[in-house]
C-alpha positions in Angstrom: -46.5 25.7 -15.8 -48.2 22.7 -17.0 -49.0 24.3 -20.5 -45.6 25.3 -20.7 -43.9 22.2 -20.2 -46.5 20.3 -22.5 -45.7 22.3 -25.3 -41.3 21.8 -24.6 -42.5 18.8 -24.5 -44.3 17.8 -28.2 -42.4 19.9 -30.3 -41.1 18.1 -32.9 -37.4 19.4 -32.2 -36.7 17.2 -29.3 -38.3 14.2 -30.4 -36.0 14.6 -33.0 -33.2 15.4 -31.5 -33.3 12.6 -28.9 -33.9 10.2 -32.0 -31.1 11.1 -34.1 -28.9 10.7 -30.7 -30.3 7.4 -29.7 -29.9 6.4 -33.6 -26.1 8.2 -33.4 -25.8 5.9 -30.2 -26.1 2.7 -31.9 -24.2 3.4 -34.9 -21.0 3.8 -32.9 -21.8 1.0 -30.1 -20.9 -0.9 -33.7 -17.5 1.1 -34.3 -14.6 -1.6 -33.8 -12.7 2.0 -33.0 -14.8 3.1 -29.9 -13.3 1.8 -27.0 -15.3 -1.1 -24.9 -14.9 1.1 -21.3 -17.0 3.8 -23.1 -19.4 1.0 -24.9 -19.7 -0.2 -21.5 -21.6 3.4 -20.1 -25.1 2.7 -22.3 -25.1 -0.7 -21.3 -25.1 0.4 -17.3 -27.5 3.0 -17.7 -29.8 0.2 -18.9 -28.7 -1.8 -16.1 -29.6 1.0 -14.0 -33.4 1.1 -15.3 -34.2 -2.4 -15.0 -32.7 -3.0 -11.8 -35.1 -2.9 -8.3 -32.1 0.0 -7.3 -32.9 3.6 -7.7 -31.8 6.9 -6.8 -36.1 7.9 -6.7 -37.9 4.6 -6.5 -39.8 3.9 -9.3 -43.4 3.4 -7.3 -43.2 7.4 -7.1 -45.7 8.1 -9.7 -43.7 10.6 -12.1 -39.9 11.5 -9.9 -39.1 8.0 -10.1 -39.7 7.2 -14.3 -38.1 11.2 -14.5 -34.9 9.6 -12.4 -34.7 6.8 -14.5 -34.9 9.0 -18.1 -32.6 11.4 -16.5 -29.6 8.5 -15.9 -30.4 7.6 -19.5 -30.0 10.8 -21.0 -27.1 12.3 -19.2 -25.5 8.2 -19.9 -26.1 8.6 -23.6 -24.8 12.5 -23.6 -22.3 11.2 -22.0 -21.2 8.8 -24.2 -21.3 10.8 -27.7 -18.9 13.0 -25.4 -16.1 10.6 -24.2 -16.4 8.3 -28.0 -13.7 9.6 -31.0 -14.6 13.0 -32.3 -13.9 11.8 -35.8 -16.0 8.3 -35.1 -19.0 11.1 -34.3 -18.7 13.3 -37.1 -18.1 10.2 -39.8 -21.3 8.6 -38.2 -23.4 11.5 -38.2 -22.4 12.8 -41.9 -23.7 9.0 -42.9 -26.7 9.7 -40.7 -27.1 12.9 -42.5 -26.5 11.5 -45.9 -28.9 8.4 -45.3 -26.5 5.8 -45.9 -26.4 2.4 -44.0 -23.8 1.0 -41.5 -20.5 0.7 -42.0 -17.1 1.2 -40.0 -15.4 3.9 -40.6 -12.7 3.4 -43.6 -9.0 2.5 -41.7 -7.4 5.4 -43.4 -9.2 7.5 -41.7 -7.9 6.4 -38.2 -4.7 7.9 -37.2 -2.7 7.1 -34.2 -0.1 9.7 -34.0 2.6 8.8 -31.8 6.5 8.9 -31.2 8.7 5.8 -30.3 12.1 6.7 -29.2 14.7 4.0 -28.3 16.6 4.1 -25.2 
């Protein structure tokens, strides 16, 4: 089993992945339209890390370092999930592309809605 989860482990494909969402991560804790409740959830899973509070304590050789990478993964999953779809996909195209920060254009952000007077 060891040899098996050494080799999940270094191939290249998850480094990378986990890099390009980290990366993904920052570029839209930038975004003026991602909501501050859901730029708030990184910031507590960091919280969470450093503090002397765990689920697994951290003087558990390897559960309590898994614990902690666990709450940062599922926190930063969780994130790209709840910010804007088109935030995402604008952010990852630049990603893709290689091009450097910038918000995403104001056109592009639509608010559809309906007033109606009473």
């Amino acid at each position: 089993m060891g040899a098996r989860l050494k080799s999940a482990i270094s191939q290249p494909s998850l480094l990378r992945t986990v890099l390009s969402q980290v990366r993904l991560s920052f570029r839209l804790l930038r975004e003026p339209c991602v909501g501050m409740l859901v730029k708030a959830l990184p910031f507590l899973a960091a919280v969470y890390v450093v503090s002397p509070l765990d689920f697994i304590p951290d003087v558990i050789p390897v559960l309590g370092q898994l614990d902690d990478l666990g709450i940062l993964a599922i926190s930063i999953e969780a994130f790209l999930k709840l910010c804007p779809t088109a935030a995402v996909n604008f952010h990852q195209a630049a990603i893709d592309a290689g091009r450097r920060y910038s918000p995403m254009p104001a056109g592009s952000r639509v608010i559809d809605a309906e007033w109606r007077r009473e």
